[in-house]
mmCIF file of the N, C-alpha and C atoms, coordinates in Angstrom:
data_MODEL
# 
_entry.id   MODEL 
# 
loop_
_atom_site.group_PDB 
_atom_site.id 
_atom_site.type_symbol 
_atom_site.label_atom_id 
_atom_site.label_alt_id 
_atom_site.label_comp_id 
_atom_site.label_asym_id 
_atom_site.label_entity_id 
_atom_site.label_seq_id 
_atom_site.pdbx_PDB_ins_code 
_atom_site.Cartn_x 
_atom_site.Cartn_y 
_atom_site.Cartn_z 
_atom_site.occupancy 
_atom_site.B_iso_or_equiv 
_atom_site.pdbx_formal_charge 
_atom_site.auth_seq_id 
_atom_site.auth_comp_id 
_atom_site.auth_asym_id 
_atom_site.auth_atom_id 
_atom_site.pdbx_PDB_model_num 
ATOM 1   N N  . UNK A 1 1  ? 19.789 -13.073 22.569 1.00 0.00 ? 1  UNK A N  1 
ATOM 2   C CA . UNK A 1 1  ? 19.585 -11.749 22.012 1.00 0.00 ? 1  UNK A CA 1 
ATOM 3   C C  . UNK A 1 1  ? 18.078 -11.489 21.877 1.00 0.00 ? 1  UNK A C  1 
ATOM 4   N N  . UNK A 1 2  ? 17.849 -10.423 22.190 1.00 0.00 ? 2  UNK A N  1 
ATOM 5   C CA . UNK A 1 2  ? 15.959 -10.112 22.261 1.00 0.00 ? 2  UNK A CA 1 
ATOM 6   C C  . UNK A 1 2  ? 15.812 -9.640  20.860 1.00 0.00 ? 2  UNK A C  1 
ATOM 7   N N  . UNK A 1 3  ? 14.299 -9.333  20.605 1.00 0.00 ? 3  UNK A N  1 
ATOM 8   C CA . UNK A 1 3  ? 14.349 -9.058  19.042 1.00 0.00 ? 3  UNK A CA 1 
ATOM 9   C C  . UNK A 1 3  ? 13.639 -7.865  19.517 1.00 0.00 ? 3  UNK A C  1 
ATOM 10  N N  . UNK A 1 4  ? 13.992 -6.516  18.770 1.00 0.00 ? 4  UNK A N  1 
ATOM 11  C CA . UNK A 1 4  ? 13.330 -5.422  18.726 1.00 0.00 ? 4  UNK A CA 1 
ATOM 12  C C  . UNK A 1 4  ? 12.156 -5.575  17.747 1.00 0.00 ? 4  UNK A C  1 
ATOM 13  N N  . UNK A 1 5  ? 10.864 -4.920  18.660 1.00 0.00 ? 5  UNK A N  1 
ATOM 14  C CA . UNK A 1 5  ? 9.553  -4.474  17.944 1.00 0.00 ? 5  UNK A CA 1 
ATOM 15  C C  . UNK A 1 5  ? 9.251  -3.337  18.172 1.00 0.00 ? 5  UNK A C  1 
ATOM 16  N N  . UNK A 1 6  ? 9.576  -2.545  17.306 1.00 0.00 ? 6  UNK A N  1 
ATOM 17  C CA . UNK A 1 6  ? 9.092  -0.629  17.183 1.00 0.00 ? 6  UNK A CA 1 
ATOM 18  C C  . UNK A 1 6  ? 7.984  -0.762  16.896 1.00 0.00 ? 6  UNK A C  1 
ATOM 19  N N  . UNK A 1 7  ? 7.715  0.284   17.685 1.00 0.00 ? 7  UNK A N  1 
ATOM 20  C CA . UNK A 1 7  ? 6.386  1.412   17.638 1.00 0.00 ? 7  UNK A CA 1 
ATOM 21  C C  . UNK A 1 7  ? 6.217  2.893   17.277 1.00 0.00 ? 7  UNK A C  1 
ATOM 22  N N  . UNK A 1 8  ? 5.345  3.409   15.971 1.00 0.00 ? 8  UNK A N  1 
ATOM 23  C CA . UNK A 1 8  ? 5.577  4.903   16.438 1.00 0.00 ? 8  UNK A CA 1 
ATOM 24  C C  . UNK A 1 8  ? 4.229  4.900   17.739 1.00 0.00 ? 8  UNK A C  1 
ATOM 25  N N  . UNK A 1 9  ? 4.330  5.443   18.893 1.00 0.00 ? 9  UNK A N  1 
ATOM 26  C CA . UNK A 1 9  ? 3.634  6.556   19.326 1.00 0.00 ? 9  UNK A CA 1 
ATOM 27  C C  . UNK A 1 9  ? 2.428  6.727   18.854 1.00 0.00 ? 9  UNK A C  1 
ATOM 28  N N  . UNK A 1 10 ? 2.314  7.234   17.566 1.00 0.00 ? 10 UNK A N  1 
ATOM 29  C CA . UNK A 1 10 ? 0.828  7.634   17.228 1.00 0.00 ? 10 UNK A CA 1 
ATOM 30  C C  . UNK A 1 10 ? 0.167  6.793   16.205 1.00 0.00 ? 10 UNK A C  1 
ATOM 31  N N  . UNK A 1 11 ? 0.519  5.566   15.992 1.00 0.00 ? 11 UNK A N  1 
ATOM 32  C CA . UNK A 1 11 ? 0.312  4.335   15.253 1.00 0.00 ? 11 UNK A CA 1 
ATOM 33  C C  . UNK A 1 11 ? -0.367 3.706   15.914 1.00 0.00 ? 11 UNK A C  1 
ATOM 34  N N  . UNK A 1 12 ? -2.284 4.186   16.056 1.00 0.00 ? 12 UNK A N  1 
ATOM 35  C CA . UNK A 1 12 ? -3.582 3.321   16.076 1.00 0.00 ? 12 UNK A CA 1 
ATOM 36  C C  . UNK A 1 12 ? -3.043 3.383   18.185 1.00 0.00 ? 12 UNK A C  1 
ATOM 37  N N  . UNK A 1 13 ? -3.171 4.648   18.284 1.00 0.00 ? 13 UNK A N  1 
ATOM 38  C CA . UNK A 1 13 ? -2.565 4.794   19.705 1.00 0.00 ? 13 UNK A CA 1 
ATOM 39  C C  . UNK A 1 13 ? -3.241 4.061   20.711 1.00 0.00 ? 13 UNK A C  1 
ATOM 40  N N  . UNK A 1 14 ? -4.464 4.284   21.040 1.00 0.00 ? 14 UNK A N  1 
ATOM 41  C CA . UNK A 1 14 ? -4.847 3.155   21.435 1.00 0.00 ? 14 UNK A CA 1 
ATOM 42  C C  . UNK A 1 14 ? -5.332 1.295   21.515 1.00 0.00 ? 14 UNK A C  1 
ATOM 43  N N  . UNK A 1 15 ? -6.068 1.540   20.357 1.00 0.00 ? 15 UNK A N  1 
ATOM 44  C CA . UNK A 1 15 ? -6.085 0.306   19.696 1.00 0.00 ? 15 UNK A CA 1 
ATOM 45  C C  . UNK A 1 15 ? -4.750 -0.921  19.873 1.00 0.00 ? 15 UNK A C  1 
ATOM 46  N N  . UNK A 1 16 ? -3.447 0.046   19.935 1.00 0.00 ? 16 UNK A N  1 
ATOM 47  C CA . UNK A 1 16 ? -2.046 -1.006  20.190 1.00 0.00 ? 16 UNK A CA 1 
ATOM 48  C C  . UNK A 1 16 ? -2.256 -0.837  21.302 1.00 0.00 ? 16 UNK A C  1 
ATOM 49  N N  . UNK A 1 17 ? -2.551 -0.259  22.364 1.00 0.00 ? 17 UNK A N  1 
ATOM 50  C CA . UNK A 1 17 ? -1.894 -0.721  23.907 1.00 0.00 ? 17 UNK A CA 1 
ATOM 51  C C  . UNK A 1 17 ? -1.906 -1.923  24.326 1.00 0.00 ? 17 UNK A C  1 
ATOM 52  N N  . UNK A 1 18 ? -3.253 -2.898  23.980 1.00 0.00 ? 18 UNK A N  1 
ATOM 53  C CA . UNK A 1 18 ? -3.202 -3.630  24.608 1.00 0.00 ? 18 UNK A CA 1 
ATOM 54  C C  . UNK A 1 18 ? -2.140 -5.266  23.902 1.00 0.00 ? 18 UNK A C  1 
ATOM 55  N N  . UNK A 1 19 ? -1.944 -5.149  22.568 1.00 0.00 ? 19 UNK A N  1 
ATOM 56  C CA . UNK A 1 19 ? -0.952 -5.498  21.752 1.00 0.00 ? 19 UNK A CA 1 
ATOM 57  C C  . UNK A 1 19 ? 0.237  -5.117  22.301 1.00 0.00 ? 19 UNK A C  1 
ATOM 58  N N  . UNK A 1 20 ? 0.746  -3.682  22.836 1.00 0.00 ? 20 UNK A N  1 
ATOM 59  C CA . UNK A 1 20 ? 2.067  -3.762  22.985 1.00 0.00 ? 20 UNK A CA 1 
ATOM 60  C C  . UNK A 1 20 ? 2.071  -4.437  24.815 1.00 0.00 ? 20 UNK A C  1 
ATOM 61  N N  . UNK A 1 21 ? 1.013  -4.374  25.339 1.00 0.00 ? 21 UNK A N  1 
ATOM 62  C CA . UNK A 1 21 ? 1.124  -4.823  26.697 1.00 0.00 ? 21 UNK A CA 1 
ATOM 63  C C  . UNK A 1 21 ? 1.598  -6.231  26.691 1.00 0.00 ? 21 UNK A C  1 
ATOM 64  N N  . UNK A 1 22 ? 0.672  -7.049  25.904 1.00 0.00 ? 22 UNK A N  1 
ATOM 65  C CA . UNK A 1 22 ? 1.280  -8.556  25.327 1.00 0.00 ? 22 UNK A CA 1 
ATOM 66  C C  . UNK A 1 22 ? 2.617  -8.582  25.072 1.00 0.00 ? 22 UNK A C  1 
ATOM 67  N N  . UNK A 1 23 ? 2.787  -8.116  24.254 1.00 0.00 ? 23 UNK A N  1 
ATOM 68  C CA . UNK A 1 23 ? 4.563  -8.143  23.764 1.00 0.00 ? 23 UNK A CA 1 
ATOM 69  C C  . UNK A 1 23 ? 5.544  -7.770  24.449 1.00 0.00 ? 23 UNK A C  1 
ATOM 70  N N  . UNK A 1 24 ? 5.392  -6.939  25.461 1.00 0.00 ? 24 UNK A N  1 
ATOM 71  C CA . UNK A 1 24 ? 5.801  -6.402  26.652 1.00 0.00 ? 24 UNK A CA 1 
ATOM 72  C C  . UNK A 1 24 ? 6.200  -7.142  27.838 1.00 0.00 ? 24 UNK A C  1 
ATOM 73  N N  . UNK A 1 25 ? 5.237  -7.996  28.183 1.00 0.00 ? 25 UNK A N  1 
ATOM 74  C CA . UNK A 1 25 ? 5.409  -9.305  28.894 1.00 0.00 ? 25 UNK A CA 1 
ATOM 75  C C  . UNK A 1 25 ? 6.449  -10.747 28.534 1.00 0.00 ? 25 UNK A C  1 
ATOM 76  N N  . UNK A 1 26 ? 6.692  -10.579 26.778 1.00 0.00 ? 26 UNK A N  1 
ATOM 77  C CA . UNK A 1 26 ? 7.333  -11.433 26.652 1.00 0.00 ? 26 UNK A CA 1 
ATOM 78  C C  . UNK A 1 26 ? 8.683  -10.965 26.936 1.00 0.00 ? 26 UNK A C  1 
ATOM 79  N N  . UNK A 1 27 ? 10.011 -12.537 27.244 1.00 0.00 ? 27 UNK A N  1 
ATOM 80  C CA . UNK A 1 27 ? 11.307 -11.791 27.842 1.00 0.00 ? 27 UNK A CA 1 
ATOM 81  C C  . UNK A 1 27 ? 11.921 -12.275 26.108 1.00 0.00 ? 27 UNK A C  1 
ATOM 82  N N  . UNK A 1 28 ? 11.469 -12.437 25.346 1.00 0.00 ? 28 UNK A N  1 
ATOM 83  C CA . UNK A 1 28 ? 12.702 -12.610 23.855 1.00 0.00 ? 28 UNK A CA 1 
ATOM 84  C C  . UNK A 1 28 ? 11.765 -11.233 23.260 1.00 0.00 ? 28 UNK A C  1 
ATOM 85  N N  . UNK A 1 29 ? 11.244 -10.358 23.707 1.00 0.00 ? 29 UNK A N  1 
ATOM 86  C CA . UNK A 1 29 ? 11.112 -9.205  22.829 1.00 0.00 ? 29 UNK A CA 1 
ATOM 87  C C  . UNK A 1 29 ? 11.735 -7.976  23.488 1.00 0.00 ? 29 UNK A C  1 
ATOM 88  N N  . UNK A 1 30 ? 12.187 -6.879  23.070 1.00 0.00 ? 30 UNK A N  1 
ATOM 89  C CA . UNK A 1 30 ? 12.469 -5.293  23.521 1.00 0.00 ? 30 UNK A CA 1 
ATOM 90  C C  . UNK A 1 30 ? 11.422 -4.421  22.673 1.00 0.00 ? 30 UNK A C  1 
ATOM 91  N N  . UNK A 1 31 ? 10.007 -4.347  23.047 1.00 0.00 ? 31 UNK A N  1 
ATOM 92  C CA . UNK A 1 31 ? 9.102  -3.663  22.803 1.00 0.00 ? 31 UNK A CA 1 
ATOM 93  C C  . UNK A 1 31 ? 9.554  -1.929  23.039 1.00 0.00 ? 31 UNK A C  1 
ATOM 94  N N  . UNK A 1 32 ? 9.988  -0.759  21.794 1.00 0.00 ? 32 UNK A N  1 
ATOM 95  C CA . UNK A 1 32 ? 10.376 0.541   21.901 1.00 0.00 ? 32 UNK A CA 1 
ATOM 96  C C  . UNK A 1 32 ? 9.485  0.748   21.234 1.00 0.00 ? 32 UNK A C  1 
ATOM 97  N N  . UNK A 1 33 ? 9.152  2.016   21.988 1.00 0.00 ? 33 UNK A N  1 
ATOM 98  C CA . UNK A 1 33 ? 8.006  3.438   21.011 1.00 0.00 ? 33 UNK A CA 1 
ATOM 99  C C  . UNK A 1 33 ? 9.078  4.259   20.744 1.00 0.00 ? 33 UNK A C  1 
ATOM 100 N N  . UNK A 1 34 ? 8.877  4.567   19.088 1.00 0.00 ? 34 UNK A N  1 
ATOM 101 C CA . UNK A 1 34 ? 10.090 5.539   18.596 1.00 0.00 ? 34 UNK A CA 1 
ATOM 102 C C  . UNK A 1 34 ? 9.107  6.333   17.873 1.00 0.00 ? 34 UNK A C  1 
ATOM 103 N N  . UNK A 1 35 ? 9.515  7.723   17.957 1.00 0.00 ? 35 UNK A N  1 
ATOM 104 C CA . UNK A 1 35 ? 8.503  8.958   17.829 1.00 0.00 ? 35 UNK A CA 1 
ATOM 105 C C  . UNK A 1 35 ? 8.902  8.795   16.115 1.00 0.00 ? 35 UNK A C  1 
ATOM 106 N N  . UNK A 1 36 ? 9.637  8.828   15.370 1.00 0.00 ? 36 UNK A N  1 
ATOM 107 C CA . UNK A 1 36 ? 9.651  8.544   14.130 1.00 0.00 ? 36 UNK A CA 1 
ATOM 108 C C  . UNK A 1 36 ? 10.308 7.391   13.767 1.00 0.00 ? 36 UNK A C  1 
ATOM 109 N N  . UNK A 1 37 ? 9.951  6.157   13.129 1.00 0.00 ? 37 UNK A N  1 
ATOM 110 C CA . UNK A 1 37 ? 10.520 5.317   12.438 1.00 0.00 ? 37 UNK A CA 1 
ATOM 111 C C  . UNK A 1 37 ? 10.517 5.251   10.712 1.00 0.00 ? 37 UNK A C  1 
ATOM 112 N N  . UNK A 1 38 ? 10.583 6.976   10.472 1.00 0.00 ? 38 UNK A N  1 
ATOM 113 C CA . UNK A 1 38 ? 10.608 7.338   8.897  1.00 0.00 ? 38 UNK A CA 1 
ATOM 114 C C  . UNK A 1 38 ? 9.876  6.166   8.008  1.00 0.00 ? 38 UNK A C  1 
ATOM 115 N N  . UNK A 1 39 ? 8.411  6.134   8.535  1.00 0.00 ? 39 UNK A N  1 
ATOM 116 C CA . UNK A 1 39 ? 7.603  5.172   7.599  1.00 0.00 ? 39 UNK A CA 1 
ATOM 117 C C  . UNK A 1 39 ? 6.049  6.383   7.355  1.00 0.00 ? 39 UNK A C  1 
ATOM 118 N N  . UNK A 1 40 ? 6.375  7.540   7.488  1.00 0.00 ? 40 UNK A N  1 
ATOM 119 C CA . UNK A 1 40 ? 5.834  8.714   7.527  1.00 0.00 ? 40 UNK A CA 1 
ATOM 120 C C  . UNK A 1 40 ? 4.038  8.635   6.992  1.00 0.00 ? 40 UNK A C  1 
ATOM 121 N N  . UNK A 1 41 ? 3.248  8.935   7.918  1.00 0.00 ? 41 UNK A N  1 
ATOM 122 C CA . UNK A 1 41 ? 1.934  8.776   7.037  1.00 0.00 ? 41 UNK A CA 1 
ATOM 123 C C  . UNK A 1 41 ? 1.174  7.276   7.268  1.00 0.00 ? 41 UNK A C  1 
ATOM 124 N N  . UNK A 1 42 ? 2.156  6.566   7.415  1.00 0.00 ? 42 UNK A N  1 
ATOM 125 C CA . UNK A 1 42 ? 1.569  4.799   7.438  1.00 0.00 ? 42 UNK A CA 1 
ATOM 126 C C  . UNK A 1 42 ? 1.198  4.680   8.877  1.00 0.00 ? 42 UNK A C  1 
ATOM 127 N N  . UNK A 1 43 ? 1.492  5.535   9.761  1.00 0.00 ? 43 UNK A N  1 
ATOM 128 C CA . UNK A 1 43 ? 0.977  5.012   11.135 1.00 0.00 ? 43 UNK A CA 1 
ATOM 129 C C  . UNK A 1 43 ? -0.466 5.669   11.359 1.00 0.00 ? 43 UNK A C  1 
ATOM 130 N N  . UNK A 1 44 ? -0.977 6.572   10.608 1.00 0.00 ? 44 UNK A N  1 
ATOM 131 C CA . UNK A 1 44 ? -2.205 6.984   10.355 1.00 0.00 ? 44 UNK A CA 1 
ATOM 132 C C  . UNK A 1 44 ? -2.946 6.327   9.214  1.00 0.00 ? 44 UNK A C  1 
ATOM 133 N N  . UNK A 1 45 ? -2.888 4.955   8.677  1.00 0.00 ? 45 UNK A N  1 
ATOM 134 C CA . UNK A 1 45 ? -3.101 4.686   7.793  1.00 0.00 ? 45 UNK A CA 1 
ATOM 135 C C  . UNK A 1 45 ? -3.084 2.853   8.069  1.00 0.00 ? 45 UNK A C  1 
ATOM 136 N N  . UNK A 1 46 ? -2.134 2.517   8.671  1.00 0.00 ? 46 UNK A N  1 
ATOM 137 C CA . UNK A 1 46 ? -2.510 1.500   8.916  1.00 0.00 ? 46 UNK A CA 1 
ATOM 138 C C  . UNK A 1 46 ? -1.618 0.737   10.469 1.00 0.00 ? 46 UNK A C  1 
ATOM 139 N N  . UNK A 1 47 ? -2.284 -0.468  11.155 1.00 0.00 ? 47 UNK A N  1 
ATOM 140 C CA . UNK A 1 47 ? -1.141 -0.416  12.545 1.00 0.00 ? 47 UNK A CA 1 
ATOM 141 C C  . UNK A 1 47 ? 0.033  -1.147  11.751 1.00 0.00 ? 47 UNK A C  1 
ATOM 142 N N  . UNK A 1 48 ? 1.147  -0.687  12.012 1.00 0.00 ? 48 UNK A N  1 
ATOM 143 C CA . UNK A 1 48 ? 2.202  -1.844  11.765 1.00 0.00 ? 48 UNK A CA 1 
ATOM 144 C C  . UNK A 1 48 ? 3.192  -1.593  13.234 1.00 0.00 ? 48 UNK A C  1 
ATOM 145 N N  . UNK A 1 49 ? 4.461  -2.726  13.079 1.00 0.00 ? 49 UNK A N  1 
ATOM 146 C CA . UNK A 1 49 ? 5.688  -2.580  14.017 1.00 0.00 ? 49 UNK A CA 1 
ATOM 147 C C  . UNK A 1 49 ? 6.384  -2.556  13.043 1.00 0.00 ? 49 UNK A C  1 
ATOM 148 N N  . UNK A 1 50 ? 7.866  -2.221  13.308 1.00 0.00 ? 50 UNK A N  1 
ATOM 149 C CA . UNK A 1 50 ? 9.021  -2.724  12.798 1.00 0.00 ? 50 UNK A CA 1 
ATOM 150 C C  . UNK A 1 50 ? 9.769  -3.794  13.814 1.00 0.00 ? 50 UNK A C  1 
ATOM 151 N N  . UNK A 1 51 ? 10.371 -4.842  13.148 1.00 0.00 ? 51 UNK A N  1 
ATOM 152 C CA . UNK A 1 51 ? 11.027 -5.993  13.865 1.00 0.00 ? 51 UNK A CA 1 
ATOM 153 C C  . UNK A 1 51 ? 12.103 -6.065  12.937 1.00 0.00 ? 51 UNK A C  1 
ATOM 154 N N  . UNK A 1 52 ? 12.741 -5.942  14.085 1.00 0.00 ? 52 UNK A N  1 
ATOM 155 C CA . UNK A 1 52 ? 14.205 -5.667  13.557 1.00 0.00 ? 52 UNK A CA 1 
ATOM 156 C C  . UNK A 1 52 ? 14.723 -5.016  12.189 1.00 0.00 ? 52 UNK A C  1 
ATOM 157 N N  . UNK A 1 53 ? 13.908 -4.070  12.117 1.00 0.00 ? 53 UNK A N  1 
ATOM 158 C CA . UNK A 1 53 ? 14.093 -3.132  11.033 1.00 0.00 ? 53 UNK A CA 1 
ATOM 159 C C  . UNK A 1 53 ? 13.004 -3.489  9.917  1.00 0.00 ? 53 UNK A C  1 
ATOM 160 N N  . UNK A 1 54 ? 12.299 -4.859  9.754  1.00 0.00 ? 54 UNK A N  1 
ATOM 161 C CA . UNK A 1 54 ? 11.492 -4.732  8.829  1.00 0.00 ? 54 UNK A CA 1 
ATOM 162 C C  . UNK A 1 54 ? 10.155 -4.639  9.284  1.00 0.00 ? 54 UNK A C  1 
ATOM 163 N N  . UNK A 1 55 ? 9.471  -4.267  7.995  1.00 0.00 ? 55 UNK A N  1 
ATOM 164 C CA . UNK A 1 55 ? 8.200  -3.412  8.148  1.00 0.00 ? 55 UNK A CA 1 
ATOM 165 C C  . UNK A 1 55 ? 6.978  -4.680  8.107  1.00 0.00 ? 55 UNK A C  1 
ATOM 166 N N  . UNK A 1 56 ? 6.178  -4.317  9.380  1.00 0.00 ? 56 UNK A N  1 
ATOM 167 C CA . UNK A 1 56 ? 5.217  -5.613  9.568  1.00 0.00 ? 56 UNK A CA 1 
ATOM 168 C C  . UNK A 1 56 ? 3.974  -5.312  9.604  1.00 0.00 ? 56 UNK A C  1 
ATOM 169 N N  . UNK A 1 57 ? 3.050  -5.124  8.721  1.00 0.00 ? 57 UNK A N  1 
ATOM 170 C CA . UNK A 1 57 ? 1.622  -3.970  8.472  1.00 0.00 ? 57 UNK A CA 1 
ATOM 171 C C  . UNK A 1 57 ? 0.753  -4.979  8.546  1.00 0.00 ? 57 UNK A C  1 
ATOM 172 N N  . UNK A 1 58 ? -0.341 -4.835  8.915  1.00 0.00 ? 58 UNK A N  1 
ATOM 173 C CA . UNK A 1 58 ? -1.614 -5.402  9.168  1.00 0.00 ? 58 UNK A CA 1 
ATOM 174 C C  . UNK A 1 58 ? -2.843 -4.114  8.733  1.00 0.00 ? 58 UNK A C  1 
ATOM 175 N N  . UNK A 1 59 ? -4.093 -5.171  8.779  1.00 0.00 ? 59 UNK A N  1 
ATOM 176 C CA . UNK A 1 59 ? -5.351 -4.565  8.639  1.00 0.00 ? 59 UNK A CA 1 
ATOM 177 C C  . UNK A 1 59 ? -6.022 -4.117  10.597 1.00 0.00 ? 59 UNK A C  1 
ATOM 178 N N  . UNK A 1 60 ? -5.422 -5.012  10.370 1.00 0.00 ? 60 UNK A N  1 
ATOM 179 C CA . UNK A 1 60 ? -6.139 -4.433  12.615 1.00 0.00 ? 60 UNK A CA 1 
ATOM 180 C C  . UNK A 1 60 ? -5.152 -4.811  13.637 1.00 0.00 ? 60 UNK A C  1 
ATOM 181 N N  . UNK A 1 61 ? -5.460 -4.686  14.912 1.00 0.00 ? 61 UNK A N  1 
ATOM 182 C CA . UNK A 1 61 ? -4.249 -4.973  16.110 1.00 0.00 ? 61 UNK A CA 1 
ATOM 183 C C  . UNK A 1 61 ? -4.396 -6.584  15.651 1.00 0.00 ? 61 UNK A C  1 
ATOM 184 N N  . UNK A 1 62 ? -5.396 -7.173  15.890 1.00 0.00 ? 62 UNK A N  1 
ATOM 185 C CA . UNK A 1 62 ? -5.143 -8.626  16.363 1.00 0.00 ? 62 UNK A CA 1 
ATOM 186 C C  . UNK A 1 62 ? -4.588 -9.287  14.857 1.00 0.00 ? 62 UNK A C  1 
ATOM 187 N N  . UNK A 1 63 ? -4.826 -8.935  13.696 1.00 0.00 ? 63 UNK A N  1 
ATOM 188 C CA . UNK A 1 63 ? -4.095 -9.463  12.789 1.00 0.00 ? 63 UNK A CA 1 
ATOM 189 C C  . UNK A 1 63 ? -2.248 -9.230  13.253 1.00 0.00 ? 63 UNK A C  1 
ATOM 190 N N  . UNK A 1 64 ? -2.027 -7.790  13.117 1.00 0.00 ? 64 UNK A N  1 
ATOM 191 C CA . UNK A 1 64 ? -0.481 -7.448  13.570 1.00 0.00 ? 64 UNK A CA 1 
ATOM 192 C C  . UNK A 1 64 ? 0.092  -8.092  14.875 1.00 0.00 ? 64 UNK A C  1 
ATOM 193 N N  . UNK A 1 65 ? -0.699 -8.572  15.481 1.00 0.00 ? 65 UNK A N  1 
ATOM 194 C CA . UNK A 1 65 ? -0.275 -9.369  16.836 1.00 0.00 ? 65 UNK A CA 1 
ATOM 195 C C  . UNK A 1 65 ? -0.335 -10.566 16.289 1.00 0.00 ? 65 UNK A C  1 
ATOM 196 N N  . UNK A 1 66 ? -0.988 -11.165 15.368 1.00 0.00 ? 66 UNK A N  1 
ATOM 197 C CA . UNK A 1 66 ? -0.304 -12.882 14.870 1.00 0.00 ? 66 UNK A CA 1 
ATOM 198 C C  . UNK A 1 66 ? 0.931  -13.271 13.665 1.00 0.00 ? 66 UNK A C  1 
ATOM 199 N N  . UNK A 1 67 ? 0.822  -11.675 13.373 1.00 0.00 ? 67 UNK A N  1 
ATOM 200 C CA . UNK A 1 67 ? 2.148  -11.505 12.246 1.00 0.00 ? 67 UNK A CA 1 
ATOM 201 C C  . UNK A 1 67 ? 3.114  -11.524 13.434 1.00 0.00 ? 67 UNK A C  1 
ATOM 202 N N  . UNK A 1 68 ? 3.564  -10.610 13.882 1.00 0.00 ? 68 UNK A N  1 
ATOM 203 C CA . UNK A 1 68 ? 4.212  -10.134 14.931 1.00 0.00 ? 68 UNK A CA 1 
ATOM 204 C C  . UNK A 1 68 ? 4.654  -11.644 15.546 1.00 0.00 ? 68 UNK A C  1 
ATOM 205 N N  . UNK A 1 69 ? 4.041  -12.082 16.409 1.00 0.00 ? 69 UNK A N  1 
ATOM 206 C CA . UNK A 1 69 ? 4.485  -13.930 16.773 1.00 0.00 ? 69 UNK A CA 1 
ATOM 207 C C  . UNK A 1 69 ? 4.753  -14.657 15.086 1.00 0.00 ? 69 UNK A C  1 
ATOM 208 N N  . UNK A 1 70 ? 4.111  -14.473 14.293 1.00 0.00 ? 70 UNK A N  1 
ATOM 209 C CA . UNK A 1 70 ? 4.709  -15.656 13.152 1.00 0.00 ? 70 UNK A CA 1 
ATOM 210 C C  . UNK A 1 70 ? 5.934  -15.414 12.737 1.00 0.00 ? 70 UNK A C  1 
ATOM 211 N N  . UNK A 1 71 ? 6.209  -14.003 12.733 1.00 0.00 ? 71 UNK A N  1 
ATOM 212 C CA . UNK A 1 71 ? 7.591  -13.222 11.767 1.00 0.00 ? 71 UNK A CA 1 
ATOM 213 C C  . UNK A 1 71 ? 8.336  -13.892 12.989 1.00 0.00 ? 71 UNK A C  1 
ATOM 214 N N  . UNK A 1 72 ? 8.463  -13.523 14.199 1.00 0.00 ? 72 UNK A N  1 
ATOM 215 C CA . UNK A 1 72 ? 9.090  -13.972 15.624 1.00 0.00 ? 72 UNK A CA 1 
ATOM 216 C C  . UNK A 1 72 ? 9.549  -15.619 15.770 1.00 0.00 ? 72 UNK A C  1 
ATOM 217 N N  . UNK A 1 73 ? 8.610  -16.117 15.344 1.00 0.00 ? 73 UNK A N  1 
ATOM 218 C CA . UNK A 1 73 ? 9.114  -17.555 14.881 1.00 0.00 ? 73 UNK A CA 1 
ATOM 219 C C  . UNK A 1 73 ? 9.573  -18.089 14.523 1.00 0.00 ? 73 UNK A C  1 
ATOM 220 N N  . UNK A 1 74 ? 9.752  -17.114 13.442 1.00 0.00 ? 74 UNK A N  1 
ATOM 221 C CA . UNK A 1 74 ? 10.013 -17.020 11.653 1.00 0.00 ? 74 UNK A CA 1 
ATOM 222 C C  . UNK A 1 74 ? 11.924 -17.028 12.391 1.00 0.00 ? 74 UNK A C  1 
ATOM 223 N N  . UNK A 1 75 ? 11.986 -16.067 12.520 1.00 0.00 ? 75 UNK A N  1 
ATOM 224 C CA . UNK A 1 75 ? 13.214 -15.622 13.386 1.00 0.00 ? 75 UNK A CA 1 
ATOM 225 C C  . UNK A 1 75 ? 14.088 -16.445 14.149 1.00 0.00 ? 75 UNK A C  1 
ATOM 226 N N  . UNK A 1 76 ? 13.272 -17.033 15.078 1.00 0.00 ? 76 UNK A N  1 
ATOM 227 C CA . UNK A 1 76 ? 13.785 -17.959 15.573 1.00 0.00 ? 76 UNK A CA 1 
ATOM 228 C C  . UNK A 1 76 ? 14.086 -19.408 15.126 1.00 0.00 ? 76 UNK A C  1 
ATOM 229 N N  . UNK A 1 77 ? 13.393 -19.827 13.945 1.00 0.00 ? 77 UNK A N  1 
ATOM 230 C CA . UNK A 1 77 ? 13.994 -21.261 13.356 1.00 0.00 ? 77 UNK A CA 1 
ATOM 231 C C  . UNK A 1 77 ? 15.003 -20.562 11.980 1.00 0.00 ? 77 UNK A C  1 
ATOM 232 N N  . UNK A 1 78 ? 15.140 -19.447 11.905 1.00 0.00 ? 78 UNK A N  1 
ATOM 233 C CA . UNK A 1 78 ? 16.555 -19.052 10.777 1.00 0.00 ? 78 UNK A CA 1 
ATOM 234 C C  . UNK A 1 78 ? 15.973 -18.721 9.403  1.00 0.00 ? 78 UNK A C  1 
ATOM 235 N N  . UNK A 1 79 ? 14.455 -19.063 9.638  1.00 0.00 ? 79 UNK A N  1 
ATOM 236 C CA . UNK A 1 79 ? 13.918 -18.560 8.207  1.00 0.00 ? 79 UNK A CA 1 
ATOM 237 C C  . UNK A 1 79 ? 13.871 -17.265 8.119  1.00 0.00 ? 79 UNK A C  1 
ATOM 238 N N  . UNK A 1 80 ? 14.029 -16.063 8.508  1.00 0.00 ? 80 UNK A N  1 
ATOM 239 C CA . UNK A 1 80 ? 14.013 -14.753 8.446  1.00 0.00 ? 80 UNK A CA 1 
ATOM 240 C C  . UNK A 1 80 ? 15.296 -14.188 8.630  1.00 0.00 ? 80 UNK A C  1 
ATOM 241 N N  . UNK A 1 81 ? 15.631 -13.071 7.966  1.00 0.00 ? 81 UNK A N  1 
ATOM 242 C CA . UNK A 1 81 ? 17.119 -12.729 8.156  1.00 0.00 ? 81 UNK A CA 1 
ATOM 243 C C  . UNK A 1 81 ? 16.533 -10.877 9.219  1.00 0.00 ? 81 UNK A C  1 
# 
């Protein structure tokens, strides 16, 4: 089963490309841009994803890109629901 990582769209629009290009490449992720993920205001405010529904916020891309693999990890040995 792949693990979904949402994106809004206008969440640090460029700054993520090259973050979602990474994640993109991997085959245990389904990297989606969803025009609202009702976290309203926070994608102008700070980058986050959602993974698998929970909310994963960082201070910059490359911080949210080592959350992003730790939570993913996290996932995969059963420590995360």
């Amino acid at each position: 089963m792949k693990i979904n990582v949402k994106f809004c769209p206008c969440n640090f629009e460029d700054e993520l490309e090259t973050l979602k290009g990474k994640l993109i490449e991997r085959t245990d992720l389904e990297v989606i841009e969803d025009r609202c993920l009702l976290y309203c205001g926070q994608c102008l405010m700070e980058p986050f994803a959602l993974i698998n529904g929970e909310n994963i916020v960082a201070d910059d891309p490359d911080e949210l890109y080592n959350k992003i693999n730790q939570y993913v990890a996290n996932i995969k040995q059963g420590e995360t629901v």
